[in-house]
N, C-alpha and C positions, 0 to 999 in steps of 0.2 A: 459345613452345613449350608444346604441351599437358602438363596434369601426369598422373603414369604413379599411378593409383590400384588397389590390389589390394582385393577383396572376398571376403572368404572366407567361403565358405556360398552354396549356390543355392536356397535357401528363398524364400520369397513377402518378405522384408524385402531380401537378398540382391541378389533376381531388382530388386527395384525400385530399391534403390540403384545395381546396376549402370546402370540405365537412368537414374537422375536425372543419373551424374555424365557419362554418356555424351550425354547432351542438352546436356552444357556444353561438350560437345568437348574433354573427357579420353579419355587412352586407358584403356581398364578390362580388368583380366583377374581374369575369375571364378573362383577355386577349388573346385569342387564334385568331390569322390571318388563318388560314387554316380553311378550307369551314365544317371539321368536327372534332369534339373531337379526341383523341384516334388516330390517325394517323397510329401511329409508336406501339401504342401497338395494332391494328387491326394486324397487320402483322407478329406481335412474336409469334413463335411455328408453323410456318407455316401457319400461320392463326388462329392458333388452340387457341394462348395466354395462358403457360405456367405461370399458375397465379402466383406461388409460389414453392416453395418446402416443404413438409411435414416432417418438420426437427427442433430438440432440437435446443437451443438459441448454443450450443458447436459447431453443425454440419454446422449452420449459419453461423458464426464466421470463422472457418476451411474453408468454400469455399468462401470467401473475403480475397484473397491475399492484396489487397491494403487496407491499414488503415483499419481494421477491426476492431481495437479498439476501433478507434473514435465511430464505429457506436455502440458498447455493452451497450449503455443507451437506442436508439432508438429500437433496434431489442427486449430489453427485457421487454420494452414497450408495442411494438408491433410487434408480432411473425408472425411465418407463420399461426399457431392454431385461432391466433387472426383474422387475411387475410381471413384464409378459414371461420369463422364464419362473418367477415364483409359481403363477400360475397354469403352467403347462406341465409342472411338474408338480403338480397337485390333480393331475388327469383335465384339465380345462383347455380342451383347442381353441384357440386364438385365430381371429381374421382379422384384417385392417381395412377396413373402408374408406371413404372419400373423407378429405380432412383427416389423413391419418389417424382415426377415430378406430379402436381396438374394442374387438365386441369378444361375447364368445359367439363359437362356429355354429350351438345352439339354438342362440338368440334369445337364450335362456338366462337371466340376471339370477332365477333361482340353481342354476348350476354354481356359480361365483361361489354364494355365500353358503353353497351347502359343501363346498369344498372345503372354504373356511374352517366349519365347523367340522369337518371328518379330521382337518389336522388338528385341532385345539383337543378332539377327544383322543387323536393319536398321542400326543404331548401329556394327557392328565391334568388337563384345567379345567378347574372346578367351576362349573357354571353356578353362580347364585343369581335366585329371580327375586331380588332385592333393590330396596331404592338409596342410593345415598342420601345422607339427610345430610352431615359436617362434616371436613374432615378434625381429625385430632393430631394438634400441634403442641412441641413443647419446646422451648427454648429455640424455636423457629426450627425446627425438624420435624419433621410427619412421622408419627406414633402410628397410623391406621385410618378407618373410615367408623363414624356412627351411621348405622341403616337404620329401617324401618323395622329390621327384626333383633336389634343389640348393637355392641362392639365387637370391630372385626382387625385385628391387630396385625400391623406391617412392617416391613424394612422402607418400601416405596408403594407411591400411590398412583397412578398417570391418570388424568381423567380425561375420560375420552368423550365426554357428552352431548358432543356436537352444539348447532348454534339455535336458534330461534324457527330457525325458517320450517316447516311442516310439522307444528308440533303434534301431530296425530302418530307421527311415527318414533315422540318419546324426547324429542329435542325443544326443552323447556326453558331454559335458561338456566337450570340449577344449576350447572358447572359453573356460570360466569359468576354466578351468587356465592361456590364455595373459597372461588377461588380468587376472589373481593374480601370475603372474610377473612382470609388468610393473607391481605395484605396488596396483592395482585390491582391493579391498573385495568381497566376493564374501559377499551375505545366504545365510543357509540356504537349500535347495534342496527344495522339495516339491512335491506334487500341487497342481493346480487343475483341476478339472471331472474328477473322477477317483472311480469308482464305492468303495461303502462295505460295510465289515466288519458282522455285527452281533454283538450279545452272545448267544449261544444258538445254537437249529437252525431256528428257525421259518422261516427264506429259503429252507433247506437243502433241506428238505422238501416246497415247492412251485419246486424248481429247474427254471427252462424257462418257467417260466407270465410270461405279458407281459400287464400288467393297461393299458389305456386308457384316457381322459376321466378319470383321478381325482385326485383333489386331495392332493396331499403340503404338508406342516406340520413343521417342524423347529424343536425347543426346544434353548435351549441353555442349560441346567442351571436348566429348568424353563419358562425364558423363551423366548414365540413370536419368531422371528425372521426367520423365511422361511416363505413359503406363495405352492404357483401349482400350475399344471392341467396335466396331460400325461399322459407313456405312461411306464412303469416296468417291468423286467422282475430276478424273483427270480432269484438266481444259489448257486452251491452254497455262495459265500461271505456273501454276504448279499444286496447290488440294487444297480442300474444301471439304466441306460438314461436318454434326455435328462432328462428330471425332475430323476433322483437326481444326476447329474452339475451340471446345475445348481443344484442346492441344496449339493451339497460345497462351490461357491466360496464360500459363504455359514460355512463351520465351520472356522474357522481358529487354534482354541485346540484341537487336540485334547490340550496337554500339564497345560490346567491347567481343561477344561472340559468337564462331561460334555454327551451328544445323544441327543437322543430324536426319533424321526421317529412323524408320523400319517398314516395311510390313509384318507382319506376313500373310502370303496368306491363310493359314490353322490351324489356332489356335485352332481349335478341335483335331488335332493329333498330335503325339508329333514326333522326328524323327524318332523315333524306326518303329513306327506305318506307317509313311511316306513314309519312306523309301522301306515298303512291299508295301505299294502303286504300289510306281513306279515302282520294280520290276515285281510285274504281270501286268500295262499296258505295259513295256518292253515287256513282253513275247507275249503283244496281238498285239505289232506292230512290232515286233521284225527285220522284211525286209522292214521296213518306213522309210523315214527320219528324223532324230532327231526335226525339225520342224511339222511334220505331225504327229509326236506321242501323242502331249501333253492336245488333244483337247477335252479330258473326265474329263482334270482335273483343263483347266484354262478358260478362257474368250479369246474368239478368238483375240480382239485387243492387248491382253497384251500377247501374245507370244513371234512375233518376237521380242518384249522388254525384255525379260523376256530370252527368248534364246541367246540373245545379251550378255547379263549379264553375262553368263556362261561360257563363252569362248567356247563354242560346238561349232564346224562348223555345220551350219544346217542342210547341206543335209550329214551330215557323217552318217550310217545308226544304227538303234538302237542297233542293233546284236553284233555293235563295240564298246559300248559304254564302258568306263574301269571303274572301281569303284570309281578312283578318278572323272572321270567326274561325275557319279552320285549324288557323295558327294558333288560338287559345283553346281549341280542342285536343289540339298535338301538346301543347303545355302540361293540361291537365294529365294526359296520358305518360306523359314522359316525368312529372313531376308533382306527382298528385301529395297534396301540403297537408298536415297533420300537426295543430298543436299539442303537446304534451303538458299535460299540466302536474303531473308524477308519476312517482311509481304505485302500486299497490302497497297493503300493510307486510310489513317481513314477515309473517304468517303464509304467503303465497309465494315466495319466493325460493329458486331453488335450494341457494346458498344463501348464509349469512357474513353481511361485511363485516368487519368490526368484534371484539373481542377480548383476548387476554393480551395486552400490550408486550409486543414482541423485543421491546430490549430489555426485559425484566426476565427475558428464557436465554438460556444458553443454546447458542444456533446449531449446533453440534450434537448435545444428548440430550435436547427440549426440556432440559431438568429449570426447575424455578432459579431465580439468583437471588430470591428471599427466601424461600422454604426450604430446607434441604429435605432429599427426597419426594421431593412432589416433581410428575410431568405430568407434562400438556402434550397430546396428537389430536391431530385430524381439524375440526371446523373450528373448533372453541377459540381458538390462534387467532389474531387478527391478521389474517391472510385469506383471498381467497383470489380466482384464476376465471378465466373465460369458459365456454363451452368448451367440450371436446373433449374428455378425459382429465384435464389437468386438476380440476377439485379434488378426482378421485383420487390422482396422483399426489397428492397434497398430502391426504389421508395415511396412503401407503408408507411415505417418505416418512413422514415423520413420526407415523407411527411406531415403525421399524428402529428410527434412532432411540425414540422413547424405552421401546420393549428392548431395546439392545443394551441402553447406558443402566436402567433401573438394573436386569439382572447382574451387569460385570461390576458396578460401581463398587472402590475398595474404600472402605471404612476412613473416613479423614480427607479423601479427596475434595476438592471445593465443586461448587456447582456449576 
């Protein structure tokens, strides 16, 4: 008799456990309350859905700051190699962009998850658009789920609910509440890839402005700790945009550690190179004002900020300008300073940190090592990874062991 496994959550961890355990010839019914699959992975990458990243089990590993060990059975299970051939053989061409970052060939995130769900109806799982409310335990074994519409009676339960972070796409925190009830460890719960506050108005001031090609640098209470190249955009609160995102997964003391971000404005040239720069537009504005000169070489909103910086008087004219002031014009350029004063609330962030405490799962079938019968896939885990795919790859991994251990699991086994 095949065994009756419920999956609550139709997210990308969700969607693939449903299928893992459905490939073993369980019967599976998915609980997802939102009106469609994929929510929250319609929206990742811009829409685009950043499937994976095209990366050795080493390179995996290396971009999972949190518990990345726990996850070295599931990832070597199932790689990103493995991801990109799941999904090409579900009809989805696959390309790989810069930063070995795996998109479809579409650029369509709604091709992904409409894949998904043509194999889960291939399989005969049962979509219910139901809410879990508890699960049902008995002598520390999971019986089933209580929903919003009755009792729904199981062999296994995995819940796939994802974390806090955009709860508009259904990720509330219930899973870490059921799975708290049932005895579970549940780590603090915060942003990861989640844009940053600063100390002051200086963001405030060029709000809207999206700077490109330049080189962000992040200290962390003095010390360099991160540095890489992208696009950034000022916000009324302080910056965002991928860069800034990916350097928050990098700042993970904000309770007992201060941050200071750098601007490289022109990380194509170096100072030597810069610095002839601005001598020949000196020479082309030579009777302007220090404010009116610099218009060939920045963005018009981030001037007066920018001239602020330098201690120049504005309108002192360029003709006067002494070398030491130059050299704190090259400064600002090459290292333009940014307190951090945090992050945003985990409501705005991509992922969430933090979660179902990972030595309470067995690293292997994500099964509980209090509950029998109950897993865990995808964000709910306290685990989460950098930009680039590897969230996503997180999802897949462990979804896969999740949906794979619930179907085969033989009666008596430990968890």
């Amino acid at each position: 008799m095949s065994k009756e496994i419920i999956v609550v959550g139709g997210g990308a961890a969700g969607m693939m456990a449903s299928i893992a355990a459905g490939e073993q010839g369980a019967s599976v019914k998915l609980l997802e309350p939102n009106e469609r699959l994929g929510k929250k992975l319609n929206i990742t990458g811009k829409g685009r859905c950043n499937v994976t990243n095209h990366a050795d089990l080493e390179t995996l590993l290396a971009n999972i700051p949190r518990n990345g060990k726990f996850l070295y059975s599931a990832l070597s299970r199932f790689g990103s190699q493995d991801t990109m051939a799941f999904f090409e053989g579900l009809g989805v061409a696959l390309k790989v962009e810069r930063g070995e970052r795996v998109f479809p060939v579409s650029d369509r995130a709604f091709d992904v998850s409409a894949a998904l769900e043509r194999r889960l109806k291939a399989l005969r799982v049962t979509l219910l658009r139901e809410r879990a409310e508890s699960l049902l335990t008995e002598e520390n074994a999971v019986q089933g789920v209580k929903t919003d519409r009755g009792i729904r009676k199981a062999d296994a339960v995995i819940l796939a609910t994802g974390g806090v972070s955009y709860p508009a796409t259904g990720s509330t925190g219930e899973g870490h509440r059921m799975a708290a009830e049932a005895g579970h460890t549940i780590t603090p719960l915060q942003g990861s890839l989640v844009p940053l506050r600063e100390k002051g108005n200086l963001c405030a001031r060029m709000q809207g402005l999206s700077l490109r090609n330049v080189r962000l640098t992040v200290f962390e209470s003095g010390k360099k700790i991160y540095t890489d190249f992208g696009e950034l955009v000022f916000t009324h609160f302080g910056l965002s945009g991928p860069l800034v995102l990916s350097a928050s997964a990098h700042m993970r003391r904000f309770d007992r550690k201060e941050y200071r971000l750098e601007i490289d404005l022109k990380p194509a040239l170096d100072e030597q190179t810069l610095d002839k720069r601005l001598l020949s537009d000196f020479e082309k504005y030579a009777n302007h004002d220090f404010c009116n000169a610099l218009d060939d070489l920045l963005p018009q909103k981030l001037i007066p900020v920018l001239v602020e910086q330098t201690g120049i008087p504005p309108h002192q004219k360029v003709h006067e300008i002494t070398r030491e002031q130059r050299r704190a014009l090259l400064q600002q350029l090459k290292h333009f300073s940014i307190a951090v004063a945090g992050p945003r609330p985990v409501t705005e962030a991509i992922v969430t940190s933090g979660g179902v405490k990972v030595s309470e799962v067995n690293p292997t079938t994500m099964e509980s090592k209090l509950v029998k019968g109950l897993y865990f896939a995808g964000e709910i885990l306290d685990t989460d990874a950098y930009t680039g795919g590897f969230n996503l790859q997180i999802a897949w991994s462990t979804g896969r062991a999740a949906g794979l251990a619930a179907a085969t699991k033989q009666e008596g086994e430990r968890p």
